[in-house]
C-alpha positions in Angstrom: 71.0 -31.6 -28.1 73.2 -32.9 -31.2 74.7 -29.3 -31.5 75.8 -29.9 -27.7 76.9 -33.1 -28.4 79.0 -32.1 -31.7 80.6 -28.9 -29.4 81.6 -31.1 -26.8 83.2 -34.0 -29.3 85.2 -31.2 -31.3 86.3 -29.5 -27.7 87.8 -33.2 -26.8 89.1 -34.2 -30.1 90.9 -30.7 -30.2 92.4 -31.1 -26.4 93.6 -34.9 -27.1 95.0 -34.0 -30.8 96.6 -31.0 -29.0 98.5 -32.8 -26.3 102.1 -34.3 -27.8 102.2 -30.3 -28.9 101.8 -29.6 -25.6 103.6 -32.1 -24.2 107.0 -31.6 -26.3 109.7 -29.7 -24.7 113.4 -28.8 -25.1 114.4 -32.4 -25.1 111.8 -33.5 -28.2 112.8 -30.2 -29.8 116.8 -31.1 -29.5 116.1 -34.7 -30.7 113.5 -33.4 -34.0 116.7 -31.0 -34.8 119.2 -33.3 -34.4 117.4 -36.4 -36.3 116.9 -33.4 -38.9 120.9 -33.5 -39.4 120.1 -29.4 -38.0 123.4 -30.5 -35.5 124.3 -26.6 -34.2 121.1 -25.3 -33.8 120.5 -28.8 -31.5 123.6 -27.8 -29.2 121.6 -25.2 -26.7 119.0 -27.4 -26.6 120.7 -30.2 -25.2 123.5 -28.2 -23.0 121.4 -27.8 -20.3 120.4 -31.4 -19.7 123.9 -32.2 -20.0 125.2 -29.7 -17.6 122.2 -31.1 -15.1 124.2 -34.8 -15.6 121.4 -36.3 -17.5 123.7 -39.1 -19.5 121.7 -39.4 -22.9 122.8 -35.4 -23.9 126.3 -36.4 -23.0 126.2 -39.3 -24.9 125.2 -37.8 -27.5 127.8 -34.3 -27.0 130.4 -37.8 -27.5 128.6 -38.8 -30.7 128.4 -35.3 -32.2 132.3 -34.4 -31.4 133.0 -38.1 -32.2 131.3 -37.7 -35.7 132.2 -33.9 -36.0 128.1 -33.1 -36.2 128.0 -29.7 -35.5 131.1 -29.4 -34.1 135.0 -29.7 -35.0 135.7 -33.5 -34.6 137.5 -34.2 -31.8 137.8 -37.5 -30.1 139.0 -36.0 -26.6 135.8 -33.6 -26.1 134.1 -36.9 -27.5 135.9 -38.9 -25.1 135.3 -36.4 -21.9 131.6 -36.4 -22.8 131.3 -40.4 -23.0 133.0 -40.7 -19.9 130.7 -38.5 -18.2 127.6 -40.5 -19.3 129.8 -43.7 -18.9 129.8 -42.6 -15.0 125.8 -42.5 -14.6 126.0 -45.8 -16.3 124.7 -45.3 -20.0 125.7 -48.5 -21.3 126.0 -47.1 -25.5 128.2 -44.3 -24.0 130.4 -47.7 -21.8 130.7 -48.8 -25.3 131.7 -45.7 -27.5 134.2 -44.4 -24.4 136.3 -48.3 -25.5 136.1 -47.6 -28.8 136.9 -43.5 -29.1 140.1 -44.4 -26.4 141.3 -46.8 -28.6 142.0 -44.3 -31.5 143.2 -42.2 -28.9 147.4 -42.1 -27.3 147.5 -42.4 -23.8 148.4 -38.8 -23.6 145.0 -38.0 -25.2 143.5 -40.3 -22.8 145.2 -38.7 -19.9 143.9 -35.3 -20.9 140.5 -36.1 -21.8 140.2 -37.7 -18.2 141.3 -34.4 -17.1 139.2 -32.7 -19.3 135.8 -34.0 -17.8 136.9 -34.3 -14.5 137.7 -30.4 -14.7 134.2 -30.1 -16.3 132.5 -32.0 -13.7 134.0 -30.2 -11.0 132.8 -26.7 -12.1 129.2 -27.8 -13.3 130.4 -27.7 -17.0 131.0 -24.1 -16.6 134.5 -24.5 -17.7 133.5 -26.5 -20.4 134.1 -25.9 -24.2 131.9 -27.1 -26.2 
């Protein structure tokens, strides 16, 4: 009977220490790399949230092209990015779109507009990244 017992307690411990592994996905894999300061290999990982319009991954495409994490700093692919999560109302991306625009010439600004509108048309297909 205490055998039985002792079987059944390890066979639950197991199952509830093996769920977050289970339960992590792309998403927790992207953010682990990322928070590692692993920035390219965190890229594909993210894309495809971002191409589905999820704002945090675009947010974040704006902080790493902002930043140049991973990528060649560039504040117009960091502004086309915030704009896009601007849009679906992430409020750290309202915030970051002021402040990347303001380094920016109107020109830039006009072209980055451009730039994610072109992107949002096509589904980020046409998107470099």
């Amino acid at each position: 009977m205490e055998k039985r017992i002792m079987v059944g307690g390890l066979v639950v411990a197991v199952h509830i220490l093996g769920v977050p592994g289970a339960l992590a996905g792309p998403w927790e894999d992207g953010m682990a790399t990322y928070n590692r300061g692993d920035y390219v290999p965190a890229i594909p990982l993210f894309r495809p949230f971002a191409e589905q319009g999820n704002p945090k991954p675009q947010d974040l495409f704006g902080v790493m092209y902002r930043r140049g994490q991973g990528v060649a700093r560039n504040p117009m692919r960091a502004f086309a990015w915030f704009s896009s999560a601007a849009a679906r109302g992430d409020a750290k991306a309202k915030v970051a779109l002021h402040a990347v625009s303001r380094t920016m010439t109107r020109e830039e600004v006009s072209q980055a507009r451009e730039m994610a509108q072109a992107c949002e048309a096509s589904n980020y297909r046409n998107c470099e990244y």
